[in-house]
C-alpha positions in Angstrom: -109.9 98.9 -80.7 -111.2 101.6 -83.2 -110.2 105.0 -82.5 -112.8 108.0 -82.8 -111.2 108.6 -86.6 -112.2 105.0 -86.9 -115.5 105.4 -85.7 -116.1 108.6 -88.3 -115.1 106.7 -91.1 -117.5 104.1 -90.5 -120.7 106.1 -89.4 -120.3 109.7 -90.1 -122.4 109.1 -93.4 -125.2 107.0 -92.0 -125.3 109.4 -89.2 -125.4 112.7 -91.0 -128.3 111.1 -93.2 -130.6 110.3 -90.4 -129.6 113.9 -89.1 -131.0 115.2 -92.4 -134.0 112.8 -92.6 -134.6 114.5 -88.6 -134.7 118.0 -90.0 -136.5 117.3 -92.8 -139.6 115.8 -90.5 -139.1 118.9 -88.2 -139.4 121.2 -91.3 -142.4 118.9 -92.7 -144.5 120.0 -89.2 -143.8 123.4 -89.6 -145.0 124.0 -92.7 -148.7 122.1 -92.2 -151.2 124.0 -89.9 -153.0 122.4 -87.2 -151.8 121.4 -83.9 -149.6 119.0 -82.8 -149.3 116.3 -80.1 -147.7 114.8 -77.4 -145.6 113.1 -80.0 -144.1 116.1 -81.4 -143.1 117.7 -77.4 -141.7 114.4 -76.8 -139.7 114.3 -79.6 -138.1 117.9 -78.9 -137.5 116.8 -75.4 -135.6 113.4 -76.8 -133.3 116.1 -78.3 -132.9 117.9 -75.9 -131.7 114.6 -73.6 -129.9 113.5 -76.5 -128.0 117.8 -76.5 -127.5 117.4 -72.7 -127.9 113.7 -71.6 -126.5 114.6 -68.0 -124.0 111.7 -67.0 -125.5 108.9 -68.7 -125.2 107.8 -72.6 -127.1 109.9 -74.6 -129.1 106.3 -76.4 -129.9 105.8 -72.7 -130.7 109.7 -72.2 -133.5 109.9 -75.0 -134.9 106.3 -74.9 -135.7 107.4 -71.2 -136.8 110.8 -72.4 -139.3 108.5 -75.0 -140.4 105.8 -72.0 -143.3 106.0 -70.0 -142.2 105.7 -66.4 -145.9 105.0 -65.1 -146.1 102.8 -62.6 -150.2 101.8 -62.1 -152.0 99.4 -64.9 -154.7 100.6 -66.9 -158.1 98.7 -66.6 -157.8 98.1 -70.0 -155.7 99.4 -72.9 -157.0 102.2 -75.2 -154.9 100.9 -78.5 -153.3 98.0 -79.2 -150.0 99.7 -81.0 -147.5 101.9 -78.8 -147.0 105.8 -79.4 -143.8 106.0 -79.3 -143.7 108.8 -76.6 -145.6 109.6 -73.5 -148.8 111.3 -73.0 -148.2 113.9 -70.7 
């Protein structure tokens, strides 16, 4: 069983890249004008979960942060790709 210097050595890099590659699309939307979507709240409040995921897994924590809990079918669907976050 790995322990969490085991885990470090194994994904700190990886991780620390998409960390950058993260700010770096934060920093991208701040520096364009216009404004921005649901995406873009969505994506704050998966950080957020992902800060303070409460007393689940933080994966679990911002893919339910990212899901669209509705419940009632659409007549018919608007697109035919997902967003990637819900409209709220």
């Amino acid at each position: 069983m790995p322990n969490k210097t085991d885990i470090l050595d194994l994904y700190f890099m990886d991780a620390r890249y998409k960390l950058i590659d993260i700010a770096a699309f934060l920093d991208r939307l701040d520096r364009h004008e216009g404004k921005s979507d649901f995406r873009h709240a969505g994506f704050l409040k998966a950080m957020e979960a992902m800060l303070n995921p409460g007393d689940q897994p933080r994966a679990r924590a911002v893919l339910e942060s990212l899901s669209d809990h509705s419940t009632e079918p659409v007549d018919a669907a608007e697109i035919q790709f997902a967003y990637g976050a819900p409209q709220e």
